[in-house]
Each structure stands twice: as structure tokens, then as C-alpha cells.
N, CA, C and O of each residue as an XYZ file, in Angstrom:
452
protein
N    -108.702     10.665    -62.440
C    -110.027     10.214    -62.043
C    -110.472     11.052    -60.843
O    -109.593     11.453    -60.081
N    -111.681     11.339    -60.613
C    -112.090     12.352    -59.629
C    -112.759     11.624    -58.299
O    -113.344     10.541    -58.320
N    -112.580     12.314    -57.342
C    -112.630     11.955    -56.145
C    -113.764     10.471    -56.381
O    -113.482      9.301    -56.123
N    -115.239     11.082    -57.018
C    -116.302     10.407    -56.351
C    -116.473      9.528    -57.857
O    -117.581      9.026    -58.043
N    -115.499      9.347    -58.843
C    -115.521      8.241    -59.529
C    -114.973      7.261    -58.378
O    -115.363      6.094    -58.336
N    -114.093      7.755    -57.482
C    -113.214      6.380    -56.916
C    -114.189      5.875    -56.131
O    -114.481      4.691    -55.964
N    -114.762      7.016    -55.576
C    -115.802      6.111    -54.524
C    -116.785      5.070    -55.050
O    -117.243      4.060    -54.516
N    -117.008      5.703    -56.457
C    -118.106      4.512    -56.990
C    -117.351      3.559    -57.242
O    -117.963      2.536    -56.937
N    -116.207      3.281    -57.689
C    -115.202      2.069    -58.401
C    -115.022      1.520    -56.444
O    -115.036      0.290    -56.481
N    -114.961      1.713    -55.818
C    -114.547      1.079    -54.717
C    -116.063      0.863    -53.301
O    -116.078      0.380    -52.169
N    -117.261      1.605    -54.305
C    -118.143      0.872    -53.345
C    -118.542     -0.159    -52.523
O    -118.871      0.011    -51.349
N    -118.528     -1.235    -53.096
C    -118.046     -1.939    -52.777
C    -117.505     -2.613    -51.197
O    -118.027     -3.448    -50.459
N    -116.359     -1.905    -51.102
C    -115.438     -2.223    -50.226
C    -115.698     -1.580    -49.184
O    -115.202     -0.455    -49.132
N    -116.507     -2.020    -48.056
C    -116.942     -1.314    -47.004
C    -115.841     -0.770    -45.759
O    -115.648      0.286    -45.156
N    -115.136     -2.444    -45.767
C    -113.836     -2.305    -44.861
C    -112.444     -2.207    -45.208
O    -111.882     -2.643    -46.212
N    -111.962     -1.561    -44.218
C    -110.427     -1.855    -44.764
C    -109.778     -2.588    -43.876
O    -108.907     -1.869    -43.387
N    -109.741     -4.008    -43.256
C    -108.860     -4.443    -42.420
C    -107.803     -5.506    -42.807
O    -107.208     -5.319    -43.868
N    -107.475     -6.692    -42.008
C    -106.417     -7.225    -42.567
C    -106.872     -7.801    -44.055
O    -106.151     -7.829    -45.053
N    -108.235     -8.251    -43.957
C    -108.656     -9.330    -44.903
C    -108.348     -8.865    -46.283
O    -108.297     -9.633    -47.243
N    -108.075     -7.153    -46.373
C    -108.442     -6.976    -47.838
C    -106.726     -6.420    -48.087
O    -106.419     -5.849    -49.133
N    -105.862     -6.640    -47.149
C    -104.302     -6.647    -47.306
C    -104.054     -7.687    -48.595
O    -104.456     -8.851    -48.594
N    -103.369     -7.103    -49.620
C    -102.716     -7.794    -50.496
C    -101.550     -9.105    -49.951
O    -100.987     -8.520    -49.026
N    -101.174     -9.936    -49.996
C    -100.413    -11.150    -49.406
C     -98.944    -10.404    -49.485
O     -98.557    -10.119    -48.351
N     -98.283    -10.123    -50.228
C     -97.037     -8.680    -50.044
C     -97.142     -8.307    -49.027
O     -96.207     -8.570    -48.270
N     -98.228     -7.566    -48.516
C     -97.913     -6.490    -47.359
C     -98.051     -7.284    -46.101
O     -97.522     -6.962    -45.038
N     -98.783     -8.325    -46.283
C     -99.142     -9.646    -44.751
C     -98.034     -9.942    -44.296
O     -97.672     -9.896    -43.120
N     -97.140    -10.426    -45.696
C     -95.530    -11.179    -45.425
C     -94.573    -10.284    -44.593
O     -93.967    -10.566    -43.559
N     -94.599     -8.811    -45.508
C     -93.891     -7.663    -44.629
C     -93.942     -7.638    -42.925
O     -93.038     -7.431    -42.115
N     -95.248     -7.907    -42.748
C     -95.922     -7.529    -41.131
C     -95.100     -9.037    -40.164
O     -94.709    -10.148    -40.525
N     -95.137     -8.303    -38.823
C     -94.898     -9.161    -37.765
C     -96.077     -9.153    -36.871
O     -96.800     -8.263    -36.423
N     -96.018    -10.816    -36.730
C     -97.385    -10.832    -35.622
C     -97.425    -11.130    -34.319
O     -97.220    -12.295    -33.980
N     -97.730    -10.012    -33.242
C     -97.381     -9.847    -32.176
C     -98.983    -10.280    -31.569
O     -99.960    -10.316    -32.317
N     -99.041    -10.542    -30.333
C     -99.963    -10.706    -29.464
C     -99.853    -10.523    -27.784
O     -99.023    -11.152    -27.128
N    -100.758     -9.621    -27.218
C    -101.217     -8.745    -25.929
C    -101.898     -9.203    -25.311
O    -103.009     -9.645    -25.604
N    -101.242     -9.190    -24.087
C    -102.683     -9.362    -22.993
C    -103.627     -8.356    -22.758
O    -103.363     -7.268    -23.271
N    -104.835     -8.462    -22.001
C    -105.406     -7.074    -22.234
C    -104.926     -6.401    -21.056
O    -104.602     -6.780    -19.930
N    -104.982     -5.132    -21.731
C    -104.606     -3.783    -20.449
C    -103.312     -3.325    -20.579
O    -102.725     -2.730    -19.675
N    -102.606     -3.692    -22.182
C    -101.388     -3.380    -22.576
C    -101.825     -2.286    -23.413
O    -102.948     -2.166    -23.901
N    -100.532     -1.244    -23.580
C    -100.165      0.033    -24.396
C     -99.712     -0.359    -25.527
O     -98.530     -0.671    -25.669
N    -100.489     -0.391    -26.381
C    -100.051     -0.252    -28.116
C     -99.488      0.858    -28.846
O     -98.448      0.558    -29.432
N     -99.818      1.890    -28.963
C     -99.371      2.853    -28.893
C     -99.911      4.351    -27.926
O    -101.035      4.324    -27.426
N     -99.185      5.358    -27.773
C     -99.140      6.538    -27.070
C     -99.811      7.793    -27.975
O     -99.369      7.986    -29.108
N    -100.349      8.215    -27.709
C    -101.190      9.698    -28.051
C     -99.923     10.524    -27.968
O     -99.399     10.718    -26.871
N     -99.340     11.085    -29.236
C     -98.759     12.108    -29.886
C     -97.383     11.278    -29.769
O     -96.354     11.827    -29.375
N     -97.420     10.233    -30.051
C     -95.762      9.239    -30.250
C     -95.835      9.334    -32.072
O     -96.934      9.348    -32.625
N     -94.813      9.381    -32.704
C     -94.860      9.079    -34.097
C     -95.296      8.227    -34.724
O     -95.026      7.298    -33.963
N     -95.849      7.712    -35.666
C     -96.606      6.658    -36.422
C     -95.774      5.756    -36.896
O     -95.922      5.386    -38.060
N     -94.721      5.213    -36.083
C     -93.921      4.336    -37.025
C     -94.780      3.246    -37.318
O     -94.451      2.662    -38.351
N     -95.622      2.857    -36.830
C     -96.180      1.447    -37.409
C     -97.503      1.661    -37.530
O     -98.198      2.555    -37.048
N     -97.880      0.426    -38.471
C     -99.515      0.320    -38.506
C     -99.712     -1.020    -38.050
O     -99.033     -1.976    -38.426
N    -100.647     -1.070    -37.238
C    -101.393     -2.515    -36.573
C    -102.888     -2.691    -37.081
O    -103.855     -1.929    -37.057
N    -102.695     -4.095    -37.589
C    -104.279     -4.432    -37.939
C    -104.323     -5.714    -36.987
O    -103.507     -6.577    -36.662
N    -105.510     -5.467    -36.725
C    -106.368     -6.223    -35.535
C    -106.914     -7.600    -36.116
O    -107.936     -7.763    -36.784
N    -106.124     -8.410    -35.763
C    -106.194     -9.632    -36.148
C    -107.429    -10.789    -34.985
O    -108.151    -11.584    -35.587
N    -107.494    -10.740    -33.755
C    -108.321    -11.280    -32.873
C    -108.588     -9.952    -31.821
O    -108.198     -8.846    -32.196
N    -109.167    -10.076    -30.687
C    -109.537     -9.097    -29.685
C    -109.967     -7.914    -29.830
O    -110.732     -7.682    -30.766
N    -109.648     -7.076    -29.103
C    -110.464     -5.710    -28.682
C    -109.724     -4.717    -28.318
O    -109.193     -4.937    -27.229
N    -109.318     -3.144    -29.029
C    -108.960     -2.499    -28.276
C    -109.427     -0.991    -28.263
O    -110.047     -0.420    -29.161
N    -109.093     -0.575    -27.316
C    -109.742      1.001    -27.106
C    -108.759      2.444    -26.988
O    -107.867      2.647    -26.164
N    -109.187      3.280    -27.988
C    -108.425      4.763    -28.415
C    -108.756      5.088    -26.945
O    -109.731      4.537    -26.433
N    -108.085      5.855    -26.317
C    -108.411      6.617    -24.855
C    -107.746      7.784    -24.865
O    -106.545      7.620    -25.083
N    -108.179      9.258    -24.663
C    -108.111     10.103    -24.471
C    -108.617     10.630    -23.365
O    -109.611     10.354    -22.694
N    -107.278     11.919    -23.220
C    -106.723     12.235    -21.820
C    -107.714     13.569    -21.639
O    -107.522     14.401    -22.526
N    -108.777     13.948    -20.624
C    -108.955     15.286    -20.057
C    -107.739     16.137    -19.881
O    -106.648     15.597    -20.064
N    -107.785     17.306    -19.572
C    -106.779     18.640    -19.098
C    -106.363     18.345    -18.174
O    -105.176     18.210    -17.879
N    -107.873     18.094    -17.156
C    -107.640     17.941    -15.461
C    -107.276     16.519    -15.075
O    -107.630     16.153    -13.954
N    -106.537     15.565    -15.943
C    -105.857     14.230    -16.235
C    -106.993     12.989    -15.925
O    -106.766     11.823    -15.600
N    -108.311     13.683    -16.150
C    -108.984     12.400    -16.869
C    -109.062     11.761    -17.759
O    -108.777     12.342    -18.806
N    -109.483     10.217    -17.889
C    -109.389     10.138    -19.174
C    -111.103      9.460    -19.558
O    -111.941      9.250    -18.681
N    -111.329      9.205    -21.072
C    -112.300      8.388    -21.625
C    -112.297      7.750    -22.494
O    -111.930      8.465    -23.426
N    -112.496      6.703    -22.865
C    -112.711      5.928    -23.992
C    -113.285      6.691    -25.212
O    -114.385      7.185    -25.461
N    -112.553      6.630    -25.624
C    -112.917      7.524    -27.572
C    -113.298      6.712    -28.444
O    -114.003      7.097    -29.378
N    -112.951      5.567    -28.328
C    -113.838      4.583    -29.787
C    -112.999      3.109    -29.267
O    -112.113      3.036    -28.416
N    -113.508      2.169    -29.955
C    -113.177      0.998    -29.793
C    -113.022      0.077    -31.248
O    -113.867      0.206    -32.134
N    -112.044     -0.711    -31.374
C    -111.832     -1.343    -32.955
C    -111.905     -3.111    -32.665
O    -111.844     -3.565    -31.522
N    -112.000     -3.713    -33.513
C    -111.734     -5.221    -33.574
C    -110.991     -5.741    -34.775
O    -110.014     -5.137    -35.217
N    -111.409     -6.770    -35.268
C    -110.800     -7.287    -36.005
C    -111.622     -6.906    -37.705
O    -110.826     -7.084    -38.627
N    -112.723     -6.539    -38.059
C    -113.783     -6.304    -38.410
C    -113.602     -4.892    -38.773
O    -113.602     -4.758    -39.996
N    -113.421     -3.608    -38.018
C    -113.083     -2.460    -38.419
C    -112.150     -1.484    -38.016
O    -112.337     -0.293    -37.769
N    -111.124     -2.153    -37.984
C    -109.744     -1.585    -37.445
C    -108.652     -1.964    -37.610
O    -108.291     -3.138    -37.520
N    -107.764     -0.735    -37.956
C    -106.301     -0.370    -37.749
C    -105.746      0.146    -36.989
O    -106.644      0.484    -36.219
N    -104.724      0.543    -36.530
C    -104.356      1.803    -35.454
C    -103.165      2.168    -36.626
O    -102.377      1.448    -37.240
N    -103.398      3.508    -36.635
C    -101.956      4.131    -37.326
C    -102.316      4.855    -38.921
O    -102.045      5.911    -39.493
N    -103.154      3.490    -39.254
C    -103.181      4.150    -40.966
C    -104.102      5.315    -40.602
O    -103.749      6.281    -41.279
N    -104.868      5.547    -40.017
C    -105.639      7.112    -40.959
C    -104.710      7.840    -40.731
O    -104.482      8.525    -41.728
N    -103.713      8.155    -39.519
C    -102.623      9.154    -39.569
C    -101.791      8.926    -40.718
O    -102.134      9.723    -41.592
N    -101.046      8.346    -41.023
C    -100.263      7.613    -42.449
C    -100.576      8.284    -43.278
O     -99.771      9.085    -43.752
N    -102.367      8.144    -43.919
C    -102.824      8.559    -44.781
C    -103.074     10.190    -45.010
O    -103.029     11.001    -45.935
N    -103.337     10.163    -43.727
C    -103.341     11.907    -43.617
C    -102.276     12.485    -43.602
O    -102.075     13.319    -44.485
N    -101.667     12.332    -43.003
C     -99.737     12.703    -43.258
C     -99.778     12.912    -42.118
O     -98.808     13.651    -41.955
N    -100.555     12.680    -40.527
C    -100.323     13.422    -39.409
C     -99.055     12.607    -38.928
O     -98.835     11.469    -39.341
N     -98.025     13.434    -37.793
C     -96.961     12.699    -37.662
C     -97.219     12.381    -35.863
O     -96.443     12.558    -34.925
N     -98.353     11.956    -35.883
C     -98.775     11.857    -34.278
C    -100.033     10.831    -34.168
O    -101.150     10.960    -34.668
N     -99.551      9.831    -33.409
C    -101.295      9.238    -33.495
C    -102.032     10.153    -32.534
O    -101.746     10.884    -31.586
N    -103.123      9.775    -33.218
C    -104.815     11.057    -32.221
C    -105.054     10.139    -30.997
O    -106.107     10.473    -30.454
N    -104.554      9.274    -30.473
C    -105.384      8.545    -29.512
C    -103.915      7.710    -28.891
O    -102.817      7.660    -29.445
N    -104.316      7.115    -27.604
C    -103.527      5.918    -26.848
C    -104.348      5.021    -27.346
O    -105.573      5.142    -27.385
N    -103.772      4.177    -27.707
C    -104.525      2.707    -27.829
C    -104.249      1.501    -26.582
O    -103.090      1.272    -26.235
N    -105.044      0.997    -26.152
C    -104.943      0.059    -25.090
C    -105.600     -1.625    -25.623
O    -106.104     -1.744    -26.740
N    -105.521     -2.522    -24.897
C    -105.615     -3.898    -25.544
C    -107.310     -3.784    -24.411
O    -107.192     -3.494    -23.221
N    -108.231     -3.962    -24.814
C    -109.233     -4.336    -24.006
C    -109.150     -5.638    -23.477
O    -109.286     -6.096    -22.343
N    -108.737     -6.408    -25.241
C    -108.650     -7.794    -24.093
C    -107.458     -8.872    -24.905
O    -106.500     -8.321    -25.447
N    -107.521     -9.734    -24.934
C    -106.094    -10.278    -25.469
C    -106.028     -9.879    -26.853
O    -107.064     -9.992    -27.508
N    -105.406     -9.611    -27.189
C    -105.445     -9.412    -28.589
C    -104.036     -9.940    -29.401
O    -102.924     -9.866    -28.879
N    -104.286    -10.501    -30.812
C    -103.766    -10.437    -31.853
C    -103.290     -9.545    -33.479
O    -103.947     -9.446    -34.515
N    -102.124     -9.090    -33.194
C    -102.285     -7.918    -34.299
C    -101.165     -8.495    -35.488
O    -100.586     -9.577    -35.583
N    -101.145     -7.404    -36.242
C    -100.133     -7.721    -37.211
C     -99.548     -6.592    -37.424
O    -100.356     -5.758    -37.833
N     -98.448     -6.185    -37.321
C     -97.792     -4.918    -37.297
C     -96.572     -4.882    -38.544
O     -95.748     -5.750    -38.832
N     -96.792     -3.616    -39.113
C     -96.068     -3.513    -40.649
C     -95.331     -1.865    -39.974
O     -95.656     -0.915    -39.262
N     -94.502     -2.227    -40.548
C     -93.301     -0.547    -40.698
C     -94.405      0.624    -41.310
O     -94.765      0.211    -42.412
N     -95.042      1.874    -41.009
C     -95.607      2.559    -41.964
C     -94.916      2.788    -43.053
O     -95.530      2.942    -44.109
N     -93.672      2.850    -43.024
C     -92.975      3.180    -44.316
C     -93.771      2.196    -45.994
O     -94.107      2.593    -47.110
N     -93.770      0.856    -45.320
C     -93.939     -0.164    -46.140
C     -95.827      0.430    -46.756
O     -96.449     -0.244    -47.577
């Protein structure tokens, strides 16, 4: 099947977050919860896991040269993972630090799984 048959068969499906997890992969996951201003994961650490954003807020942050940093994007529960687009892409590095903006609830699965 070709690329943009799939896209039409899956129009549809705007998001990908926990909600549209098959009940298999939910059971697999452990559910952890952060206060905000905690490190989820590290910019260029390996992808062992994927986290879907079950309650709260958190923010990708990337580092300047001259060791500034900025907020690169922000996820919730609504349109976010941390981990899968690397997974999917095969990168063996997440692109971003992730930080907890504010308490948050996740669900964390092995990428392997």
C-alpha cells in the first residue's frame, strides 16, 4: 500500500496519544508521576523509553553553544509523547531535554515493546 493510501485510511486519526494505545501496550507501561521542574529525559541520552502524557505539562528545552537555553515546544496530554518520533525514526538520541512544567502524570513503556 503506498504512502498516501495510508494517510487516507488513517485520516481520521488526528492524534496519537495514550487514548488511541491498544489495552496490550497500556498493561506493558508503568505509571510514574513528577513534580514540576523534574528531568524526564536528557538531550542525546538513548531512547530507552517512551512516555505518554497522561495529566500535566511538559517542555522539550534546548541548549545554546554559549550554554543558553530555550523552550522548543511544549506537549500535554492531548498531543504528546516523548521518545516515539525518535523510535520511529530510528534516531538513537532524543532531540530535546524534556522537563515537567508542572506535575505531571505519564505512562512509560520499554521502547523495545
Amino acid at each position: 500500500m503506498s504512502l498516501q493510501k495510508l494517510w487516507e485510511k488513517y485520516r481520521q486519526e488526528t492524534v496519537f496519544n495514550y487514548s488511541v494505545l491498544p489495552k496490550e501496550l497500556r498493561k506493558k507501561g508503568e505509571c510514574l508521576e513528577l513534580d514540576a521542574r523534574c528531568m524526564i529525559v536528557s538531550r542525546g541520552e538513548f531512547p530507552h523509553w517512551i512516555y505518554f502524557i497522561l495529566e500535566g505539562t511538559v517542555t522539550g528545552i534546548r541548549e545554546y553553544a554559549d550554554g543558553n537555553e530555550y523552550s522548543y515546544f511544549q506537549l500535554d496530554k492531548q498531543n504528546g509523547s516523548i521518545g516515539l518520533l525518535e523510535i520511529l525514526a530510528r534516531k538513537d538520541r532524543y532531540i530535546a531535554t524534556i522537563v515537567s512544567t508542572t506535575k505531571v502524570k505519564l505512562l512509560r513503556i520499554e521502547a523495545e515493546v
